[in-house]
C-alpha positions in Angstrom: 1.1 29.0 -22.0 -0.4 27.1 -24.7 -3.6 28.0 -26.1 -7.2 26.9 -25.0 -7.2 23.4 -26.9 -10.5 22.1 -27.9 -11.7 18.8 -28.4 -15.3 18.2 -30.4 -17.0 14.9 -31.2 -20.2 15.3 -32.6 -21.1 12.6 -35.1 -16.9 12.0 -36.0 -15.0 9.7 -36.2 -12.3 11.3 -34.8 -5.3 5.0 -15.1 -1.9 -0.1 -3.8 -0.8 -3.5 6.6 3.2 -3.6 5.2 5.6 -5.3 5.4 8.9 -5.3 6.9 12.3 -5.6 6.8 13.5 -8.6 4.3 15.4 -10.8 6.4 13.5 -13.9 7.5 15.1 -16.1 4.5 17.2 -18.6 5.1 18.7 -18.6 1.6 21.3 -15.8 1.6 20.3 -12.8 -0.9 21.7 -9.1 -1.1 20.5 -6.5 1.2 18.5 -3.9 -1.3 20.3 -0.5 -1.2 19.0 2.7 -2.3 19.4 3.4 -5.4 21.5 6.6 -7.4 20.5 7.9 -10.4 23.5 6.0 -12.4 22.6 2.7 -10.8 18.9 3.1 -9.8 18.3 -0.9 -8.4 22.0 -2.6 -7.4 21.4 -6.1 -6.1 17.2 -5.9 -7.4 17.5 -5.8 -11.2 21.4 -5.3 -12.0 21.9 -2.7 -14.6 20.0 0.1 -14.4 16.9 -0.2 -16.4 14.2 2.3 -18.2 10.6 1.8 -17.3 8.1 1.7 -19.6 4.2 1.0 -20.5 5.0 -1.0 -23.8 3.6 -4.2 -23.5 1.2 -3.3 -20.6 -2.2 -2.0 -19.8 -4.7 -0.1 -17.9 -8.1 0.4 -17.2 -10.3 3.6 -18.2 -13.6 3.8 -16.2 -16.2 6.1 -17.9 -18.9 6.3 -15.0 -20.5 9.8 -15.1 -24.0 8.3 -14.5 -23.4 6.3 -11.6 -21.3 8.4 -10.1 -22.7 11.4 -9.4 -23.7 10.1 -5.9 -19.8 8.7 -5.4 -21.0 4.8 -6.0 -18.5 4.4 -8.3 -15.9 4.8 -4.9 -17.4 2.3 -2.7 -18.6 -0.2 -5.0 -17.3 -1.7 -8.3 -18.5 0.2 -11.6 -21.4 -1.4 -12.9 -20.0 -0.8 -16.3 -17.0 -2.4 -17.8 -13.7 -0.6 -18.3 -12.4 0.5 -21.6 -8.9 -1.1 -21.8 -6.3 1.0 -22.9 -3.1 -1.0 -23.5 0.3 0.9 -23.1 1.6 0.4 -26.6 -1.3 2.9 -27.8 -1.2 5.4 -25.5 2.5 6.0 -26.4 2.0 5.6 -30.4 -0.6 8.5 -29.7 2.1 10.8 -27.6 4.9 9.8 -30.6 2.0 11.0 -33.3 0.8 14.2 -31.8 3.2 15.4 -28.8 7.2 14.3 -29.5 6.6 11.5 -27.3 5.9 13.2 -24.1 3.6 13.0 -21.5 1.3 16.1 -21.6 2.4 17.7 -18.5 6.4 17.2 -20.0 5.7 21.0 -22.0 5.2 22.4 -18.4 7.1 20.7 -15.8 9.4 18.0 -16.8 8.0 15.1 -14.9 8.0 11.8 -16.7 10.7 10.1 -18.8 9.7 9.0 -22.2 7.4 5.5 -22.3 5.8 6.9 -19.0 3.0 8.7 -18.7 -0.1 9.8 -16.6 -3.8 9.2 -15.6 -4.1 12.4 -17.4 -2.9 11.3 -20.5 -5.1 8.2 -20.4 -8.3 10.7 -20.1 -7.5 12.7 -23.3 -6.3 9.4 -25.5 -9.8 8.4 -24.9 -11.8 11.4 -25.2 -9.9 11.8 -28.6 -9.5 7.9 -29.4 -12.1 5.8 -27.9 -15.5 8.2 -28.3 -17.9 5.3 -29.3 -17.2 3.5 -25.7 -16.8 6.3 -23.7 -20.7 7.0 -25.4 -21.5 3.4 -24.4 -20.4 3.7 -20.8 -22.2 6.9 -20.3 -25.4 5.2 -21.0 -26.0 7.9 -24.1 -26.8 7.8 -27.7 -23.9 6.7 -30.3 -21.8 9.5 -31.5 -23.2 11.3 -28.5 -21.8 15.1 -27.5 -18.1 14.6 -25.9 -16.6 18.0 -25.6 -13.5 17.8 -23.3 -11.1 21.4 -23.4 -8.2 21.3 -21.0 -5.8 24.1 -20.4 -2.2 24.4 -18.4 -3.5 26.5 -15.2 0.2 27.7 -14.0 -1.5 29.0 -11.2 -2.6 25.4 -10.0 0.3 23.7 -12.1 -2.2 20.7 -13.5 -4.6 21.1 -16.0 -7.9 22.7 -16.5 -10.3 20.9 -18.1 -14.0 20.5 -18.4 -16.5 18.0 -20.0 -18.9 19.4 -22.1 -18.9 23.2 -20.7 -19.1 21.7 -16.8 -16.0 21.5 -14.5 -17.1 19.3 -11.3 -15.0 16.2 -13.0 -12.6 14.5 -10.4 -10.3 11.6 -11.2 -10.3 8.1 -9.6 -8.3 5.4 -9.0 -7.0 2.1 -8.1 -3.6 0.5 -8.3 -5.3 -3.3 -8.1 -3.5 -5.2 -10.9 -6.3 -6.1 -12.4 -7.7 -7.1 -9.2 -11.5 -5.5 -10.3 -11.9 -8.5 -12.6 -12.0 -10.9 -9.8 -14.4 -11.2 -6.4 -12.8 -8.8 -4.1 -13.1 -5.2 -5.8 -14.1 -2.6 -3.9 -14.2 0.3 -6.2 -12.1 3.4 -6.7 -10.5 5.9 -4.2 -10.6 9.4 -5.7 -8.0 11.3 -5.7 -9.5 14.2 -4.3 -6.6 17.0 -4.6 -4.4 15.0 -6.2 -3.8 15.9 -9.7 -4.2 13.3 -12.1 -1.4 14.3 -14.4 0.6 13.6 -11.2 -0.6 9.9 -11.2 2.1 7.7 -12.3 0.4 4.9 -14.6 1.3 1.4 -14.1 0.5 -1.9 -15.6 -3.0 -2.9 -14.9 -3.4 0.4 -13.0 -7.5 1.6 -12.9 -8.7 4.5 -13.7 -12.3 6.5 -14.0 -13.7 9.8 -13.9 -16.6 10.9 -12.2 -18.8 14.3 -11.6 -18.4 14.8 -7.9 -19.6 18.0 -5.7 -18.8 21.4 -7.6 -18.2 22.8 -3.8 -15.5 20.2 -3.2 -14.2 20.8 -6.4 -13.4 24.1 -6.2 -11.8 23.7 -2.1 -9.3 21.1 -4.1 -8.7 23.3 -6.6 -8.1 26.1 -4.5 -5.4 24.5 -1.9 -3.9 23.6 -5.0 -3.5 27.2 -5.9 -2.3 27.5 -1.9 0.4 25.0 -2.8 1.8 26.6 -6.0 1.8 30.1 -4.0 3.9 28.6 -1.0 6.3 27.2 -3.8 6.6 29.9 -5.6 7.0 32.1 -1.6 9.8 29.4 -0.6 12.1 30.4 -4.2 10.8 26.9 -5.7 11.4 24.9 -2.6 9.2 22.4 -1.2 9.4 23.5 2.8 6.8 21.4 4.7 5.6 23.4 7.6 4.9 20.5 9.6 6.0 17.4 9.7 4.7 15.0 12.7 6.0 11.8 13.5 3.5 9.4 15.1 5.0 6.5 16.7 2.2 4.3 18.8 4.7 2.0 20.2 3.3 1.5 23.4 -0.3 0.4 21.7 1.3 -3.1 21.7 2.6 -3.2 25.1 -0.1 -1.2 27.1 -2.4 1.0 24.6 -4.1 1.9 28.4 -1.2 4.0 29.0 -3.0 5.9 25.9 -6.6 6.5 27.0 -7.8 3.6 25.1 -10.3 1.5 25.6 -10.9 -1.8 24.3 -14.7 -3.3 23.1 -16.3 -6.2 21.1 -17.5 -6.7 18.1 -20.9 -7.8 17.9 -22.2 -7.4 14.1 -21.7 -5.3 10.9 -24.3 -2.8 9.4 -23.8 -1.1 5.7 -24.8 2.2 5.5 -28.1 1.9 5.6 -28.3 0.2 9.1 -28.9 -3.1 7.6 -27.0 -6.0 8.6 -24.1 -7.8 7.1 -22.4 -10.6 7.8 -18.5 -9.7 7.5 -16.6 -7.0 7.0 -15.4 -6.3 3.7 -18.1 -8.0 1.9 -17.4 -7.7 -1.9 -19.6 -5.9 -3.9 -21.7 -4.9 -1.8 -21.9 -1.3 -0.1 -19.0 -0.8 3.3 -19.9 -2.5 6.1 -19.6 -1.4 9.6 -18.8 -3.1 12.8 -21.3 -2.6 16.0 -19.6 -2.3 19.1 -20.5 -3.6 23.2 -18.6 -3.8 26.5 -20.9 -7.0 26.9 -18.3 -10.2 25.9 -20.8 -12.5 25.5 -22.0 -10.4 22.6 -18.9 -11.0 20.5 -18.8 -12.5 17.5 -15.5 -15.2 17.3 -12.8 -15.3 15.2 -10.6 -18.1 13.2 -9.3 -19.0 16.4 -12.4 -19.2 18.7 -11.4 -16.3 20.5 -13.5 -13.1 21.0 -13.4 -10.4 18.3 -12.1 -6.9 19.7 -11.2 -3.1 18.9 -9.1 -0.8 20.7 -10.3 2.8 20.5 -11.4 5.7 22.6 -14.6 7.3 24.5 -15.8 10.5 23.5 -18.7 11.5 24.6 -19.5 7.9 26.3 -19.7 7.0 22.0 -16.9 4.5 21.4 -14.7 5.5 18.5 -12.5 2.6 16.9 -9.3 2.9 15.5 -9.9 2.9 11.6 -8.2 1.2 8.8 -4.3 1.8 10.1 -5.5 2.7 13.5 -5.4 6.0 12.1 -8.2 7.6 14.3 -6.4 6.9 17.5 -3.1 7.5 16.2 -3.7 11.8 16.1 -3.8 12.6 19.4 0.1 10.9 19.9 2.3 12.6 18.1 6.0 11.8 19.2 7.8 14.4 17.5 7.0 17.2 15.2 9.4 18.9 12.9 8.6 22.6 11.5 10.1 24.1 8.2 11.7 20.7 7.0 13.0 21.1 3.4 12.0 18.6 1.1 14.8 17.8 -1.5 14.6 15.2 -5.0 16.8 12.6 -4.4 16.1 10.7 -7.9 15.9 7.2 -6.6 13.2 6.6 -9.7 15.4 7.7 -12.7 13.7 4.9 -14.2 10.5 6.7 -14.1 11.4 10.3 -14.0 14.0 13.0 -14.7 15.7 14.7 -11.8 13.9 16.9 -9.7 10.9 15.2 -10.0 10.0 14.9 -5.6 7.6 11.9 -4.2 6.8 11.8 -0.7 10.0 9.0 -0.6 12.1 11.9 -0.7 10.8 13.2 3.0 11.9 10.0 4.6 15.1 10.6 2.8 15.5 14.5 3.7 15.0 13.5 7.3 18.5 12.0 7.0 19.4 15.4 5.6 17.9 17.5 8.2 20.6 19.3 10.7 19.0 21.3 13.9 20.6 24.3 15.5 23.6 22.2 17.0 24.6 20.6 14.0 23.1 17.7 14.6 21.3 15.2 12.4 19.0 13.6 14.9 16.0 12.1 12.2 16.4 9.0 10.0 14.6 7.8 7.6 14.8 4.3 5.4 13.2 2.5 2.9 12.7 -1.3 1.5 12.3 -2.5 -1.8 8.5 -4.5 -2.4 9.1 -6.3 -5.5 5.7 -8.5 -6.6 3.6 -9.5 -4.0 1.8 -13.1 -4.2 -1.5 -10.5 -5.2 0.6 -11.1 -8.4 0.5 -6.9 -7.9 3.6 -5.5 -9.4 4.3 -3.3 -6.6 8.2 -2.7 -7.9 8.3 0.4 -5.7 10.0 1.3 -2.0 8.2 1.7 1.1 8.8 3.4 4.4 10.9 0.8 6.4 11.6 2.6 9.4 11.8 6.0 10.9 14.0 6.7 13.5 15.0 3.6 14.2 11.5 2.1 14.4 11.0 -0.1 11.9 8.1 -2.2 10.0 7.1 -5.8 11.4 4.3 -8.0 10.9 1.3 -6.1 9.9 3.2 -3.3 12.5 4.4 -0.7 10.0 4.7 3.5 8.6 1.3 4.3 7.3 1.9 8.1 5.6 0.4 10.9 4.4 0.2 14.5 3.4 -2.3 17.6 3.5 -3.9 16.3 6.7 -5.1 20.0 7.4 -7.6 19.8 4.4 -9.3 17.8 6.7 -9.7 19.7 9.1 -10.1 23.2 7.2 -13.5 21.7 5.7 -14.8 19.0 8.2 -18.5 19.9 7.5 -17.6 18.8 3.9 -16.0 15.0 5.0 -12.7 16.0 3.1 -10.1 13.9 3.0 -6.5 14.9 4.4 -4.2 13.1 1.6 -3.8 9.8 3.1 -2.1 7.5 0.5 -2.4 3.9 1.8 -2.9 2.3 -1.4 0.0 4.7 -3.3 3.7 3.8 -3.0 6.1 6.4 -1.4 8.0 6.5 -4.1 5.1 6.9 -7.1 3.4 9.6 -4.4 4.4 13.2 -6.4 4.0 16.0 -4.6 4.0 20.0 -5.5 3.9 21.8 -2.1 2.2 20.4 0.5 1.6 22.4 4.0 2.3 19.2 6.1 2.8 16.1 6.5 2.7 12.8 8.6 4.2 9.3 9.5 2.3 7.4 12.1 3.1 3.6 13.3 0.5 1.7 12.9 -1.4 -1.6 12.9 -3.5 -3.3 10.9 -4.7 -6.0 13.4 -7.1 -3.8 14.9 -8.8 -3.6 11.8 -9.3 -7.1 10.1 -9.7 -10.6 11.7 -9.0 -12.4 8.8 -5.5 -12.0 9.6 -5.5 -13.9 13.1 -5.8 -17.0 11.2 -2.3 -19.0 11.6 -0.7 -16.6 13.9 2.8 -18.5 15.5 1.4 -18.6 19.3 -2.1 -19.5 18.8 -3.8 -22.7 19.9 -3.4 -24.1 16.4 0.4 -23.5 16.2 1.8 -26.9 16.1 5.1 -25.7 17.5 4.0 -23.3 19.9 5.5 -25.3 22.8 8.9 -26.5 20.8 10.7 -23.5 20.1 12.9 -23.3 23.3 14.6 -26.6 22.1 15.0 -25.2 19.1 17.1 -22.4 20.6 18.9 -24.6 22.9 18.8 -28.0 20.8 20.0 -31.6 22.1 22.2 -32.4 18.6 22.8 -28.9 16.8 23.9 -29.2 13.1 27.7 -28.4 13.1 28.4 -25.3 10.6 30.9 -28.0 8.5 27.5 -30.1 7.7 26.9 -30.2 4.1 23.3 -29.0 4.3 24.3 -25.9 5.9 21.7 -23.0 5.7 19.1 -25.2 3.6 15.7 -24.9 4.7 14.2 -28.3 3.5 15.6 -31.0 4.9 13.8 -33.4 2.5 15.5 -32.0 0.5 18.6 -34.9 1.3 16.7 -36.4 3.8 13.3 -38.7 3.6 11.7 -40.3 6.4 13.5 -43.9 6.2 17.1 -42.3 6.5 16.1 -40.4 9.6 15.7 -42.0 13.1 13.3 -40.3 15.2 13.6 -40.8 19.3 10.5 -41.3 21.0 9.7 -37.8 21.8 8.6 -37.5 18.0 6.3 -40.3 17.6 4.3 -37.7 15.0 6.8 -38.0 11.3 4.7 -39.5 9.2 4.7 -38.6 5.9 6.2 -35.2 5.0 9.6 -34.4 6.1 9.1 -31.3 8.2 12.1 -29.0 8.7 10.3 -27.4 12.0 10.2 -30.4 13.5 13.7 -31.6 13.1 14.7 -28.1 14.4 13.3 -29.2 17.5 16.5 -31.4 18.0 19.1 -30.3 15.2 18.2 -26.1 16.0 17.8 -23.9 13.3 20.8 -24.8 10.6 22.2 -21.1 10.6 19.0 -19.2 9.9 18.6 -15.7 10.4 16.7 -14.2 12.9 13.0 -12.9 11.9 10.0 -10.9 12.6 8.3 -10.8 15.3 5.5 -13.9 16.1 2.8 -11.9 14.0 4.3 -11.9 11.0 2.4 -13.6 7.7 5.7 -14.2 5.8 4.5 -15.5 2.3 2.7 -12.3 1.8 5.9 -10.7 0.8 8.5 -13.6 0.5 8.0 -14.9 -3.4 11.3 -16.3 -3.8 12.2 -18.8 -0.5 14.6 -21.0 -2.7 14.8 -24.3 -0.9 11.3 -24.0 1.5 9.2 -26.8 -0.2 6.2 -26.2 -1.2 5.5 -22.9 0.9 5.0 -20.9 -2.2 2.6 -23.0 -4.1 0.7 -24.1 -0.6 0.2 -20.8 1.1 -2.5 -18.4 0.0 -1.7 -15.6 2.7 -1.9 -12.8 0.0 -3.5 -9.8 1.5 -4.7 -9.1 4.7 -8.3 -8.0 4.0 -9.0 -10.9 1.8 -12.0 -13.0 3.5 -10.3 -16.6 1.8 -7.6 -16.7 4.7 -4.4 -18.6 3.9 -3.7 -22.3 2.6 -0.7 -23.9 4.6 1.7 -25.9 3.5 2.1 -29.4 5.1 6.3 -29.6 5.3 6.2 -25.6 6.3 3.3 -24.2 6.7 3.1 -20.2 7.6 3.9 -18.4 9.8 4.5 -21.6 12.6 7.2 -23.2 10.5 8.4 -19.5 9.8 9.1 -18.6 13.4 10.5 -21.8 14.9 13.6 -21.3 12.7 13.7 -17.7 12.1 13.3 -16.9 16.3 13.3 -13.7 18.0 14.6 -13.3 21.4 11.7 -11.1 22.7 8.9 -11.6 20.2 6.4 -9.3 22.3 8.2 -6.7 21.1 8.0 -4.8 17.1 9.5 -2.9 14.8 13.0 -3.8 15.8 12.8 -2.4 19.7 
């Protein structure tokens, strides 16, 4: 162990609702693979490549003051971040520790180029005193004493600011995203350590005093964790791992207990009123509930909004972001003593051995009961940059089981959901990582863990804007002549498997019959499916899907790209269409589905 380092400024100058399988293109592009460690990204970016930060930057949020009552979680820092860029950070591990990350000298975690959240905290501290001073609201050259110590026992880092210790790390993987209208704050990473946070171009970052009392229940089911590694001979053995599949919500979610009610307003936390949810920069809001339908506030598409949920107590409980809340009491299978091996798909970011909650979708495939038999699955998809502009460059869950992600249907995960419910008086989280890739997730030992199908239509109405089905969907009653067309394009026609007709075609070459008396303008490729069929394309997602949010590169689709706006779910700007394909109704009348009630590839 290293000794007790010091750090003393006194007058010197001395750190993110899914989407599915990627096979709605019409344009024919390799199927991502999962990576080895000699070729970590076939088909995505060639050769294998070595991450680093050069070139990028992050975001360092000093908010002590503001913090102490958790603001700095729910609503944006009123202070602005000290911007770290990537190229100084690693000049500053070259100069003063061989290049490494800090956590390197104690468990071999991160290759060089990378490093942590941790890392950022102490390049500050020791780099960037006059702003952190600023941001705290305090007196130039003001007292900054930060000492951090290995703590094998914990395997993360001791540290304390200025002789106290009730610090806790926050975050945000928002590519920037605080700049603009829309930020909602940080999410702290309660017993997650922060030398265990990968960072990430235009990742955020703060650190805030938080409850001593919490503190110390993080820190100790950290020391929990290193004692069941160090019990299991260094292996991570999850005692639980339970698989939550709600299938059957979007069929018959009565089968389920659950009730359905409307929405009738939104209150902060304070009781007063607001007029959406997800207001930025203001405080959460929350939705008001009634059986009474002529209550209910109306969506996009004129229709009543609703919630599924459950009744306890006559109080009507809603499902939560993911539909987590009603997800807990459905748990399809449950696996005990699974063993949790490193399968290196991220040699890119660190050395072998290094294990992210990836590698339990992967160990299911590795799992054999008492009969020999392998009888879990697990998969993963390659997110490459969403239209956010977010470099997401990571894999997520796919499918498990066979069950895989569709539409805003998909794998929500998590770990450590016992915390929870060890210290419910104390509103502790349970590890849920919605806004942290699978594959960036690290983790030491936890006691269990989850995967639970989920949606996120329950949540956010934004997202029933331009649904293929609704009353707005130009094609809605078209698509069984696209399936079954009067004149279908013959494979030997030269503009086999392109989307855009326009492309070859404008409006003078093409004679229309009198059952499409509508062409004007814009050549629209849905349209002329009506009568041609769909030109070879593949099959789908389901009806629900809101392609564009992951599709960046639909080669040959007009102006689909450029038009749509469909970037997030949560954002209240909805989606711009395009006029020759707009999404998802041009989407789906070429790229069908025979049952289209049906998700996740049943």
């Amino acid at each position: 162990m290293k000794p007790l380092r010091s750090i003393l400024i006194v007058g010197l100058v001395s750190l993110i609702s899914a989407c599915g399988s990627d096979d709605s293109q019409t344009v024919s592009q390799p199927e991502p693979e999962l990576p080895n460690k000699n070729n970590p990204f076939p088909n995505v970016f060639g050769p294998p490549v070595q991450h680093t930060m050069l070139g990028k930057q992050v975001h360092f949020y000093w908010n002590a003051k503001e913090a102490n009552n958790g603001d700095m979680l729910r609503v944006p820092p009123k202070s602005k971040p000290i911007v770290v860029s990537g190229d100084e950070v690693i000049r500053w591990l070259d100069e003063n520790h061989n290049g490494e990350s800090l956590r390197n000298s104690y468990v071999k975690t991160y290759k060089p180029g990378n490093f942590s959240s941790f890392d950022i905290f102490v390049y500050v501290v020791e780099n960037r005193k006059d702003e952190v001073c600023q941001r705290w609201e305090k007196e130039p050259n003001c007292k900054l004493e930060v000492k951090y110590q290995w703590d094998e026992d914990r395997r993360t880092f001791d540290y304390s600011i200025n002789g106290e210790d009730n610090w806790l790390f926050a975050q945000d993987y928002s590519a920037g995203i605080e700049h603009e209208e829309g930020f909602w704050g940080l999410e702290i990473t309660e017993h997650h350590r922060p030398d265990q946070v990968l960072a990430k171009d235009e990742l955020s970052v703060g650190i805030a005093s938080y409850d001593k009392t919490k503190v110390d229940f993080y820190k100790q089911y950290q020391r929990d964790e290193v004692s069941r590694l160090n019990a299991n001979d260094g292996k991570l053995i999850l005692n639980y791992l339970q698989i939550l599949g709600l299938v059957e919500r979007k069929v018959d979610p009565e089968k389920l207990g659950m009730v359905q009610q409307y929405i009738i307003g939104y209150v902060d936390d304070y009781g007063n009123p607001g007029t959406m949810p997800g207001n930025p920069g203001s405080k959460e809001l929350h939705p008001l509930f009634s059986d009474d339908v002529t209550l209910a506030q109306i969506d996009d598409n004129g229709k009543p909004k609703t919630h599924w949920g459950y009744l306890q107590d006559s109080k009507f409980i809603p499902c939560g972001i993911s539909g987590q809340d009603c997800v807990w009491p459905h748990i399809d299978q449950e696996i005990i003593n699974l063993e949790v091996t490193a399968h290196n798909i991220r040699p890119d970011y660190f050395y072998d051995g290094v294990i992210t909650f990836s590698d339990i979708a992967l160990s299911l495939e590795d799992y054999v009961d008492e009969n020999g038999n392998k009888p879990y699955s697990g998969s993963l998809v390659y997110w490459p940059t969403l239209n956010t502009k977010a470099k997401v460059e990571s894999y997520a869950i796919n499918a498990i089981n066979g069950l895989g992600s569709s539409g805003f249907y998909g794998w929500n995960f998590g770990w450590n959901y016992l915390v929870g419910q060890q210290r419910p008086d104390m509103n502790i989280g349970g590890g849920q990582a919605t806004h942290i890739m699978p594959d960036m997730a690290q983790l030491t030992s936890p006691y269990d863990a989850y995967f639970a199908y989920t949606s996120m239509y329950d949540k956010y109405y934004a997202i029933q804007k331009n649904i293929a089905g609704d009353d707005a969907d130009p094609y809605r009653l078209t698509r069984q002549h696209v399936l079954k067309p009067k004149y279908p394009l013959p494979e030997t026609h030269f503009g086999r498997g392109v989307a855009d007709c326009g492309m070859c075609h404008n409006e003078t070459d093409m004679n229309f019959d009198s059952e499409t008396s509508a062409h004007i303008g814009e050549v629209k490729p849905a349209e002329c499916a009506e009568c041609h069929g769909n030109n070879g394309a593949k099959k789908g997602h389901n009806q629900v899907a809101g392609c564009y949010r992951c599709h960046q590169d639909m080669t040959g689709h007009a102006d689909a790209n450029t038009a749509n706006k469909t970037t997030h779910p949560f954002e209240k700007t909805g989606s711009g269409l395009s006029k020759v394909m707009p999404d998802p109704y041009a989407c789906v009348s070429c790229h069908y589905n025979d049952n289209p009630e049906k998700v996740g590839g049943l």
